[in-house]
Every structure is written in structure tokens, then in C-alpha cells.
PLY file of the C-alpha trace (Angstrom):
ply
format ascii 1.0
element vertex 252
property float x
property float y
property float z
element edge 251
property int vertex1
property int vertex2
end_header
135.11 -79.06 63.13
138.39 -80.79 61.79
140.08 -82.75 64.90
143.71 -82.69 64.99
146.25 -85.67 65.60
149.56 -85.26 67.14
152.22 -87.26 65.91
155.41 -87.96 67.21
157.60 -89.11 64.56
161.24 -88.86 62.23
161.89 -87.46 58.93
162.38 -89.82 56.05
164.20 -87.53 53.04
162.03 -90.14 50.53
158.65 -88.75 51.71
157.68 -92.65 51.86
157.32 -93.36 55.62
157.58 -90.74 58.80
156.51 -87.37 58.85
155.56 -86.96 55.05
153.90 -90.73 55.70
151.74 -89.10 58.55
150.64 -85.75 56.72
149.46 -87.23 53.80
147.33 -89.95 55.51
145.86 -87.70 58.28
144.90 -84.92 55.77
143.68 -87.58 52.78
141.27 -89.38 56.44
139.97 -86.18 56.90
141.70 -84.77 60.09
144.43 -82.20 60.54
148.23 -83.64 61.41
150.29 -81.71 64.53
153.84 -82.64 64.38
156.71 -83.06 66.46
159.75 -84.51 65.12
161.49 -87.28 66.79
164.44 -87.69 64.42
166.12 -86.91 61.65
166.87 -89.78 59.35
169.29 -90.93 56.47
167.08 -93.38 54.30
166.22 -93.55 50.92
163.30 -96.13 49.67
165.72 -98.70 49.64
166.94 -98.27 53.02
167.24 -96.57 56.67
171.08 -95.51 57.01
171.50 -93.84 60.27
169.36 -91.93 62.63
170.06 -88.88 64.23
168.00 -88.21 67.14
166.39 -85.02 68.55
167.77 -84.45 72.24
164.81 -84.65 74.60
164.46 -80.82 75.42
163.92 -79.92 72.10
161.13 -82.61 71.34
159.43 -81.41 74.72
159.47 -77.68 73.42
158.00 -78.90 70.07
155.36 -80.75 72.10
154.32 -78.02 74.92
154.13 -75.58 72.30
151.90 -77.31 70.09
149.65 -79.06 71.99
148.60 -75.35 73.87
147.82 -74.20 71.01
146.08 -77.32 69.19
144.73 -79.87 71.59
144.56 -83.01 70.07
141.82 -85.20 69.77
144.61 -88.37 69.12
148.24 -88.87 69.27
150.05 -91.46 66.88
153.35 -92.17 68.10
155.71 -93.02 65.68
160.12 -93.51 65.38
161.64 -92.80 68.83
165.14 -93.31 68.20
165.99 -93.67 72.03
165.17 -94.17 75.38
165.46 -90.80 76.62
162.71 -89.79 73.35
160.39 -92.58 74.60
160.77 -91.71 78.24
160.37 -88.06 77.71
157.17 -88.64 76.45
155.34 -90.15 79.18
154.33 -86.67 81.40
152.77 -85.39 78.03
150.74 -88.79 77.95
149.72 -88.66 81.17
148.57 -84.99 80.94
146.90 -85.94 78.19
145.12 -89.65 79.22
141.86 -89.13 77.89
143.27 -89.03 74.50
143.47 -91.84 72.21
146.98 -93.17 71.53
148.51 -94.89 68.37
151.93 -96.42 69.37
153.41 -97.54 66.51
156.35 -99.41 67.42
159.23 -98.68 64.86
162.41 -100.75 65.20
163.79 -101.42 62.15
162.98 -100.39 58.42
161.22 -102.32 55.86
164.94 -102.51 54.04
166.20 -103.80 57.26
168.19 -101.06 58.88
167.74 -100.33 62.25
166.03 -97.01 63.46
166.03 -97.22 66.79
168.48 -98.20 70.05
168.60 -101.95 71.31
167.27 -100.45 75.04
164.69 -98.98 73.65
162.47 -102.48 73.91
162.33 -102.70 77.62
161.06 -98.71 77.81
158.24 -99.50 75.14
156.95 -102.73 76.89
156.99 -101.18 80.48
156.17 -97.37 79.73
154.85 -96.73 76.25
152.52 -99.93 75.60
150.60 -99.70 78.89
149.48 -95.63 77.60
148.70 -96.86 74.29
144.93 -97.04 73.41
146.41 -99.50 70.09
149.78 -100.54 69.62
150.72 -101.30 65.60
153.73 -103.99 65.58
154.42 -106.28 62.42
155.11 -109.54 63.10
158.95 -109.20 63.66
157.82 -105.93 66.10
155.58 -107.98 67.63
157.99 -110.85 68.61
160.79 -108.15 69.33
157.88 -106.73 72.25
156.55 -110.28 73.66
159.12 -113.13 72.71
156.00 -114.75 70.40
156.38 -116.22 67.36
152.39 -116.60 66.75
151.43 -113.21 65.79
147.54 -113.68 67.77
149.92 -114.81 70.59
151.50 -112.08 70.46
148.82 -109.47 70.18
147.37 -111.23 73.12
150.89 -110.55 75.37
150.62 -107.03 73.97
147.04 -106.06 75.83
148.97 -108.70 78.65
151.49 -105.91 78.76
148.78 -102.75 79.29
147.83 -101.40 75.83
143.82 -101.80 75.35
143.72 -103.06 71.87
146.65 -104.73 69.79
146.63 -104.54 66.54
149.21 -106.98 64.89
149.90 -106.88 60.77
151.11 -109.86 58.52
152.44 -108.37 55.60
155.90 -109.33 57.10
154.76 -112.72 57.33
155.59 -115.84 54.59
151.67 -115.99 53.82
149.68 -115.80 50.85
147.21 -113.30 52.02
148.22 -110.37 54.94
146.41 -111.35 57.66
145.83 -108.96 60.96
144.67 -109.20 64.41
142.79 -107.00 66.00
143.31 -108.10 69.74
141.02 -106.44 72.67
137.41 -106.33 73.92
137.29 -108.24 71.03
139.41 -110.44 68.50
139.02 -109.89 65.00
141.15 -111.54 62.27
141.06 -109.79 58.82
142.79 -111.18 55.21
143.61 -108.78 52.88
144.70 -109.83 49.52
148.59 -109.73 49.17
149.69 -106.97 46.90
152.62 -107.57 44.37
156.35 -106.00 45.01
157.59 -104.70 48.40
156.14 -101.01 50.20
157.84 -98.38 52.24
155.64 -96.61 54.67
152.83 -99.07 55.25
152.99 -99.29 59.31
152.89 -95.38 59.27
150.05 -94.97 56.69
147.91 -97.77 58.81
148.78 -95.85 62.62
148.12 -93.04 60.91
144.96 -93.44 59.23
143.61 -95.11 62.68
144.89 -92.58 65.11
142.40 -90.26 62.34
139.26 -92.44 62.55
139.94 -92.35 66.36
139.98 -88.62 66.21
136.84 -88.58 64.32
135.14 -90.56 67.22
135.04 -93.97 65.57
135.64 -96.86 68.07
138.64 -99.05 67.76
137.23 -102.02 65.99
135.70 -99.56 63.23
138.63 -97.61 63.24
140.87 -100.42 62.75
138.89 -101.48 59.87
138.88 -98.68 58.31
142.60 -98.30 58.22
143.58 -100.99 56.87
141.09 -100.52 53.87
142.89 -97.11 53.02
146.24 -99.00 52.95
144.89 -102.23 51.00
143.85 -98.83 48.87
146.98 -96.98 48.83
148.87 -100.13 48.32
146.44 -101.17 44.90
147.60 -97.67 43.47
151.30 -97.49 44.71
153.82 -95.66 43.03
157.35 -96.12 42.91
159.51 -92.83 42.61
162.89 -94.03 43.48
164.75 -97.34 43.17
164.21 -98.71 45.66
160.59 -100.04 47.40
157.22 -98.81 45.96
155.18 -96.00 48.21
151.34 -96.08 48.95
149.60 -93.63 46.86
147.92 -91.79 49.78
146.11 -89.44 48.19
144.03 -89.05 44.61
0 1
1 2
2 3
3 4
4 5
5 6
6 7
7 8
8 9
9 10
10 11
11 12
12 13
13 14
14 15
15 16
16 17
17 18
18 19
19 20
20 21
21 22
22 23
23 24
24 25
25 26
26 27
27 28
28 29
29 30
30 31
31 32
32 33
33 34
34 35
35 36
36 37
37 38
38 39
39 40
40 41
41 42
42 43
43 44
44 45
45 46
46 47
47 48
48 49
49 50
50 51
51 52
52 53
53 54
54 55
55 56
56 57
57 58
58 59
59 60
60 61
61 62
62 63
63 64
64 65
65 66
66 67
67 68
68 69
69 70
70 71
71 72
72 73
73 74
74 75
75 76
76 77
77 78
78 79
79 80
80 81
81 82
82 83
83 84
84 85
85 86
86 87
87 88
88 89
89 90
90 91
91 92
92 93
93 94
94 95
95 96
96 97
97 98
98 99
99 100
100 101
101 102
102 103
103 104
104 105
105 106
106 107
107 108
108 109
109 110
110 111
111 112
112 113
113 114
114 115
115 116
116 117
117 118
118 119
119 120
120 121
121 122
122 123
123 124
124 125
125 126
126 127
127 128
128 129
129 130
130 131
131 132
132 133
133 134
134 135
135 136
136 137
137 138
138 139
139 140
140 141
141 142
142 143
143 144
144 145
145 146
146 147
147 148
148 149
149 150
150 151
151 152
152 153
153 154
154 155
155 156
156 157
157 158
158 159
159 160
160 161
161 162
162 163
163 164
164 165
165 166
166 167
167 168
168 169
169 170
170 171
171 172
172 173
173 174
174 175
175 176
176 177
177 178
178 179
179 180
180 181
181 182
182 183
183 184
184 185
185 186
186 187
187 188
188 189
189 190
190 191
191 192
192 193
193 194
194 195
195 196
196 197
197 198
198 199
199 200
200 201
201 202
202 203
203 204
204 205
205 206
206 207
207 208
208 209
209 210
210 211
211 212
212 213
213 214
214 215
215 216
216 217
217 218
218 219
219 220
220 221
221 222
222 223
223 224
224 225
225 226
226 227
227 228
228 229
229 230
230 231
231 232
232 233
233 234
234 235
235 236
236 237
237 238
238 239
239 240
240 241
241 242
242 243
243 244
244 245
245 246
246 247
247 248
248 249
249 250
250 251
């Protein structure tokens, strides 16, 4: 049987991150994507523009409906343009605790436009992160979240916070290789070789692909892994269909 991930997540028009981001990686993992949309956005693959958010009651009616017809087997969480999205949120998660939960923290784009309200910060770090299974932050995400500059410093202040497993990414970082921690039961540090030009979409395609290996009953650790090999993948193969950043090539 196929298991299903919810995600919670905005609409980029460029089919690089978001919704289209989420679809192609859950389906190309081998699960089936549920979808609620969080926002609508203005962004291109240069650039986020402007957000516009969808009010609380209508997110809610996406979610009830959905998840009584398709119970999920895990959740990624991905753009919640406010705090009223986030906070509407958390009788869902609590209905559904025994689900694994993906938070991928999305403040600003990988152009450098913001996507989501300054007073959103204080909901994720004392609602959303202590429900999340794994939490996904970059390095500037991370230190947004914790006040840490170190990135394993921060993952650490991230499980501090509530969330079981922290996984923190480097490809934001001044490094030659992209290295990520895996904070939790366990630390584990991976390198990944750094691939040439600049990507849109790879904190949705990695959330994504783990909230599917999670779904599929893999444990974090092996889920992790296994993520961040199909975006070293995707990334290897990228294709660049606008002018702006390249996409990962998600699927063959």
C-alpha cells in the first residue's frame, strides 16, 4: 500500500520550491502527496516577491477535509506565512501525534525575499518545533530559531527547544563541501560534495523526500540519509528553466 504525506505548504508560480517542490519529490520517493495550501506566492526563480496568505478557516477546511478522507502516515510542514497559519495548525497536530512531522522552517527565499511575518519566530520555537518529529533549518534558519551561529550548536538548541531530531543543512554556509547535522538520539555529520551554481527548492525537496522515507517506516537517521542523497541527486542533474536559479531535477 502507497502511504500518503500531508503537506502544508505555498504555491511558487516557478514550480521550483512549494507545492510543485513537494509533489514531485513525494511521488518520485515513492509515496502519495496530500496538500493543503498555506499561501499563495509571487516568486519567480530569481526571487520571492510577496506572499499572500490563506486566512486560517480556509486552511483548516482544506485540512479536515483531507485528512478524513486520507490519513496520513507523515506530515511535512512547509511556508506558513503567519502566525495565525502556524497557530492554526497545532489541534490538527495534536489529533494527529502519532504521526511523524517534517517542519521545515521557511523564512526567507533562497533569492533573499522574505516569505513569512517577523512574529512568526517566537510561534515556531514555542509551538511548532516541540510537535516536530525533525525540524529542516539552513544555517541562517537555524540561527533565526536559536540565536547560534555554529550550525551543530544550533541543531543541539533545536532538540533543546522540543523537536526529537534536528536536522541542520550547510549549503548556505561559506564551505567547500555542504555539510549537515543530523542532531538527536544520535549526531551524525554528513559532507556532500558542493554542487556548482545556486538552487531553488532544495529545503523543500530534502523535507520532502524525508517526511516520504518516514512514511515508508524508515527511522530518522535512515531517513535522513536517504534524503539528502536524492537532493545531492537532483542537484547533479539540475535544470535551469528560467533566469534566474537552477531547479533540482526531481524526477527521471
Amino acid at each position: 500500500m502507497t502511504p500518503n504525506v500531508l503537506v502544508i505548504s505555498g504555491h511558487d508560480p516557478s514550480g521550483g520550491a512549494g507545492l510543485v517542490a513537494d509533489i514531485q519529490t513525494i511521488s518520485a520517493c515513492g509515496a502519495h502527496p496530500t496538500l493543503a495550501i498555506s499561501a499563495i506566492t509571487e516568486q519567480d526563480t530569481a526571487n520571492a516577491y510577496a506572499v499572500f496568505p490563506v486566512p486560517a478557516d480556509q486552511l483548516l477546511a482544506q485540512l479536515d477535509r483531507v485528512v478524513a478522507d486520507i490519513p496520513p502516515q507523515a506530515i511535512k510542514i512547509g511556508l506558513l506565512p503567519s502566525p495565525a497559519s502556524a497557530q492554526a495548525l497545532l489541534p490538527l497536530l495534536d489529533r494527529l501525534q502519532d504521526v511523524p512531522v517534517v517542519l521545515d522552517p521557511v523564512l526567507v527565499a533562497s533569492g533573499g525575499g522574505s516569505l513569512a511575518e517577523a512574529d512568526l519566530v517566537p510561534v515556531l520555537r514555542d509551538a511548532l518545533i516541540p510537535r516536530a518529529t525533525v525540524v529542516t533549518p539552513n544555517t541562517p534558519e537555524a540561527r533565526a530559531l536559536t540565536g547560534q551561529d555554529d550550525p551543530a550548536t544550533a541543531g543541539h538548541a533545536l532538540v533543546a527547544l522540543g523537536a526529537r531530531w534536528a536536522l541542520v543543512t550547510g549549503g548556505d554556509a561559506p564551505t567547500h563541501d555542504v555539510c549537515n547535522h543530523l542532531i538527536g538520539a544520535e549526531t551524525v555529520t554528513t559532507r556532500w560534495p558542493r554542487r556548482a551554481g545556486s538552487f531553488h527548492g532544495t529545503g523543500c525537496t530534502l523535507a520532502s523526500a524525508l517526511a516520504a522515507g518516514l512514511a515508508l517506516g524508515r527511522s530518522v537517521p535512515e531517513a535522513a540519509l536517504g534524503a539528502q542523497q536524492f537532493v545531492d541527486r537532483a542537484l547533479a542533474s539540475a535544470l535551469r528553466p528560467g533566469q534566474g536559479q537552477s531547479i533540482p531535477r526531481r524526477f527521471r
